[in-house]
C-alpha positions in Angstrom: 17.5 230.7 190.0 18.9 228.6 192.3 22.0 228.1 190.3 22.1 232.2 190.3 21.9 232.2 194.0 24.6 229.9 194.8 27.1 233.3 193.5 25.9 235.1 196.8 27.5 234.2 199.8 25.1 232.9 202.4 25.7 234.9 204.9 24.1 238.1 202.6 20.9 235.8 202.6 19.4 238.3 205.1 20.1 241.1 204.0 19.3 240.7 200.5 15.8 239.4 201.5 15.6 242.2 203.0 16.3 244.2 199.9 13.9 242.2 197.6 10.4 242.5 199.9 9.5 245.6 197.9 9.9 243.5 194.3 8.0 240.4 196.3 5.6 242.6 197.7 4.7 244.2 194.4 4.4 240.5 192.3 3.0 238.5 195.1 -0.6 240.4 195.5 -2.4 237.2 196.2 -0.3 236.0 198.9 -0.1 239.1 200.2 -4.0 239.2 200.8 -4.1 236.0 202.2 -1.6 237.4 204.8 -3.5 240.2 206.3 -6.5 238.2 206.4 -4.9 235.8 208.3 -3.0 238.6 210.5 -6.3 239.8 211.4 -7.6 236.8 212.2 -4.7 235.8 214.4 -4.1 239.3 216.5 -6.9 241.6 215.5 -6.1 244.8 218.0 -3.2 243.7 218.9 -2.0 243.9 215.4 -1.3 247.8 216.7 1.4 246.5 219.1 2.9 244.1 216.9 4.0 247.2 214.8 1.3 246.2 212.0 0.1 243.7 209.4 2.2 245.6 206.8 5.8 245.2 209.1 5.2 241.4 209.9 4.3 240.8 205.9 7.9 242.4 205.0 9.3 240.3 207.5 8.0 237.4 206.0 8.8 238.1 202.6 12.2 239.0 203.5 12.3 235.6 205.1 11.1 233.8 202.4 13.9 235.1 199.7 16.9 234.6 202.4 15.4 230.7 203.3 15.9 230.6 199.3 18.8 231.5 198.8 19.8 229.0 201.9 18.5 226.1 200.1 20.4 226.8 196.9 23.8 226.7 199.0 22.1 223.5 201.0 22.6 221.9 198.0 26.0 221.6 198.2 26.7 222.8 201.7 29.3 219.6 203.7 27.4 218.2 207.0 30.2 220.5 209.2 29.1 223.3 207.3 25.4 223.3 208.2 26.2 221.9 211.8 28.1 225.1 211.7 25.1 227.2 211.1 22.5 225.5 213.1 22.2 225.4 217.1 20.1 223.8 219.1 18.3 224.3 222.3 16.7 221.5 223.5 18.6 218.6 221.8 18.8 216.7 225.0 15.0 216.4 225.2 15.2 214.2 221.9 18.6 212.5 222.5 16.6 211.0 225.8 13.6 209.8 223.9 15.5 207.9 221.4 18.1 206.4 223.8 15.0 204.8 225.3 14.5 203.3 221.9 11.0 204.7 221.7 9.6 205.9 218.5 9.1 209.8 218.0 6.7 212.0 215.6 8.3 215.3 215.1 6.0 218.2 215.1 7.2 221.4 213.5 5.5 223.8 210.9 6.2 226.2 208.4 8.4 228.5 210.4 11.8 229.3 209.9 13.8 227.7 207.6 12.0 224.1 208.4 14.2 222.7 205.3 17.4 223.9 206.8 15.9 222.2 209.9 15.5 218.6 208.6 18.9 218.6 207.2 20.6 220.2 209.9 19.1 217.1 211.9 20.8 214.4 210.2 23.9 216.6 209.6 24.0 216.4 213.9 23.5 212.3 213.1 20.0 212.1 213.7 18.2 211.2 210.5 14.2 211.2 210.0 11.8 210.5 207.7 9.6 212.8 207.2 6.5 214.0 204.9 6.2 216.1 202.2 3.7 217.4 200.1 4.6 217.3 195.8 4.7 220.8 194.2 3.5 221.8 191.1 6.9 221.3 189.8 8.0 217.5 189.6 11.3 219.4 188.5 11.6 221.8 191.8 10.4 218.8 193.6 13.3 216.4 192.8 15.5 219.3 193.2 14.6 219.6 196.5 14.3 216.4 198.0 17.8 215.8 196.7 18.7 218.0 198.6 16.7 216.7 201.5 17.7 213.1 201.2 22.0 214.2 201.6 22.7 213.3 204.9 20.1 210.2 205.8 16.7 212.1 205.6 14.1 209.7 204.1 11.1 211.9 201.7 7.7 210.4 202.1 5.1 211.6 199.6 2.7 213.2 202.1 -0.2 211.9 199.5 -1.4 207.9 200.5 1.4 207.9 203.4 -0.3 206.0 206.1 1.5 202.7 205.4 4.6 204.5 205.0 4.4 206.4 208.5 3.5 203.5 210.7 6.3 201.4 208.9 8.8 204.2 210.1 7.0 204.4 213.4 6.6 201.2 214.2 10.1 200.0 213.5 11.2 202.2 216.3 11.6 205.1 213.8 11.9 209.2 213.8 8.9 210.7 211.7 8.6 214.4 211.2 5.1 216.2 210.3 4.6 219.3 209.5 1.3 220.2 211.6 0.7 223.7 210.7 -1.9 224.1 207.6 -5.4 223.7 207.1 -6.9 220.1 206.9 -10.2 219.0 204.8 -13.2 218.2 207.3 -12.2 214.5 206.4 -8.8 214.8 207.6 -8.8 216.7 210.6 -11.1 218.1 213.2 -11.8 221.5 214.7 -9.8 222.9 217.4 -9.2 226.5 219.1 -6.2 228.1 216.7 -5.3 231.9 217.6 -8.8 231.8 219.3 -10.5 230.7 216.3 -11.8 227.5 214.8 -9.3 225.7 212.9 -9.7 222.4 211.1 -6.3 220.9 211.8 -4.9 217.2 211.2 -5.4 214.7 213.4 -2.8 212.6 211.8 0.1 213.4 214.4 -2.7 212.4 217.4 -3.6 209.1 215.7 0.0 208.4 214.7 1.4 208.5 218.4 -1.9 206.8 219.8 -1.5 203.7 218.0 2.5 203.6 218.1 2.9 204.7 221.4 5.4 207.5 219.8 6.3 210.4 221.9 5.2 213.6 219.7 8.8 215.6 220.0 7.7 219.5 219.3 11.0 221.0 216.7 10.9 224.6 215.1 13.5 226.7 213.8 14.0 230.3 214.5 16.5 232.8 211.8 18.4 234.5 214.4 19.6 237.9 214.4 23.5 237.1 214.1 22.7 235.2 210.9 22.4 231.8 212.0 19.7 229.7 213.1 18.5 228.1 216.4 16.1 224.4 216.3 14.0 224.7 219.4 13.4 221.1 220.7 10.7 220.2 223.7 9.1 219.9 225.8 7.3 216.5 224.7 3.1 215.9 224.2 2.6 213.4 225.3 -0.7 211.8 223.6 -3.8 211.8 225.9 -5.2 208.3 226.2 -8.3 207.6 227.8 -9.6 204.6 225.6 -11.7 207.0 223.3 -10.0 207.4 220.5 -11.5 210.8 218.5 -11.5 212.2 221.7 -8.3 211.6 222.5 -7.1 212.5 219.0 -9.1 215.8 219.3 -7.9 216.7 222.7 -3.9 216.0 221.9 -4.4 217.6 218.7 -5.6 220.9 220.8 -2.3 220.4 222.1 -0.2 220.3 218.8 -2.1 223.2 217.7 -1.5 225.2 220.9 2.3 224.2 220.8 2.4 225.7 217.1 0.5 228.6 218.1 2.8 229.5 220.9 6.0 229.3 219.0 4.3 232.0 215.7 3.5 234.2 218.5 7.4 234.3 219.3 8.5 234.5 215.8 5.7 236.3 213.6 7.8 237.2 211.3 8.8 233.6 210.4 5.6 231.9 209.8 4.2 231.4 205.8 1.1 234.0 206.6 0.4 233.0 203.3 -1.1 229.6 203.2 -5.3 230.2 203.8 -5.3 227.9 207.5 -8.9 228.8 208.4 -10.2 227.7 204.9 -12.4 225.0 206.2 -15.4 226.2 207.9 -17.8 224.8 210.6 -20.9 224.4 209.0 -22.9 227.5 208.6 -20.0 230.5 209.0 -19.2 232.3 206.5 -16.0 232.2 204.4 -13.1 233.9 205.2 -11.1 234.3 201.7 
């Protein structure tokens, strides 16, 4: 498939995702489910004003196929050709940071074309390492982290990664998490999300607590004249008041508010998808 999709010019990626959401619509059912739940979790009434759960899951599906098709031309796309394609706003926020020599987590999430995103980085000369989680697929997988690994980017296994991060952290390094999904009750904690409670990772809070790394907020938004826009800043700076869950849950709060605010501006963008209110407090219900 990805071979196939290199025969269509990239700039069509839009508008034939935007062709395809009724055949993704019609095959992905389950997804699709997970979606509105999550819609109506997330805006409830306000769903009305957003034009609908049914408009923001064709936007997201027509998302999903263009990011696709980008990734099969990533492949073989030159570094001027993605700097081409990618703007930033923001960059000076991160340039600072890293001329002070400090280290820096890089919190971003599902939305946009976060793949684009990490390579468009070290295209600009500003290489990472960041994590990632192993897909059903070893054969997908090494496809893709080929592709993520062309311009500098190092791929961490996001399973058994501690050592890993604090290496890159430690030295001084750039580490990029993606902060956006559901966590197990023994790797996260529960904070506000959309208004609701939402296990969430802790992992970025603890990371910049014992580092001292400044947590560097990074998302990329599909814009409307066909290119795309990484949003950089302002900085969280981790709370530290020498109690260290409570400080990891009160910074985390923050991480989750920061990823909140930027699905709110880009709806359409987000994986609606993935079930992130799986985990439960004790005693509610199940949502899925």
């Amino acid at each position: 498939m990805f071979w196939l999709f290199r025969f269509i010019p990239w700039s069509w990626a839009p508008r034939i995702g935007r062709l395809a959401v009724p055949l993704v619509v019609a095959l992905d059912r389950r997804h699709r489910g997970i979606a509105r739940v999550n819609l109506e979790l997330a805006f409830g009434d306000r769903l009305v004003e957003l034009g609908g759960a049914d408009r923001i899951i064709r936007g997201m599906y027509a998302h999903v196929v263009a990011s696709t098709i980008e990734v099969a031309h990533m492949a073989r796309a030159s570094a001027e050709e993605i700097r081409a394609r990618v703007r930033y706003d923001g960059v000076e926020v991160y340039e600072s940071i890293r001329a002070a020599g400090r280290p820096v987590v890089i919190l971003t999430g599902h939305v946009g074309n976060f793949d684009l995103m990490a390579l468009a980085h070290s295209a600009h000369g500003h290489p990472l390492s960041f994590l990632a989680r192993p897909m059903d697929s070893p054969l997908v997988y090494e496809l893709l982290n080929d592709m993520r690994r062309r311009f500098g980017n190092e791929v961490l296994d996001k399973k058994g990664s501690g050592k890993d991060a604090f290496r890159v952290l430690r030295s001084g390094g750039v580490l990029g998490i993606l902060g956006d999904q559901n966590a197990t009750r023994e790797e996260g904690e529960f904070v506000q999300f959309f208004g609701r409670p939402a296990c969430t990772h802790v992992s970025i809070a603890k990371l910049a607590l014992k580092t001292k790394a400044a947590i560097v907020p990074a998302f990329i938004s599909r814009d409307t004249d066909g290119f795309h826009t990484i949003h950089v800043g302002p900085v969280i700076e981790p709370v530290s008041t020498g109690h260290p869950r409570e400080d990891a849950i009160t910074t985390t709060q923050e991480v989750a508010r920061v990823t909140e605010d930027v699905i709110r501006r880009f709806p359409e963008q987000w994986l609606w998808g993935h079930r992130r209110w799986k985990t439960r407090p004790v005693g509610d219900p199940k949502l899925y």
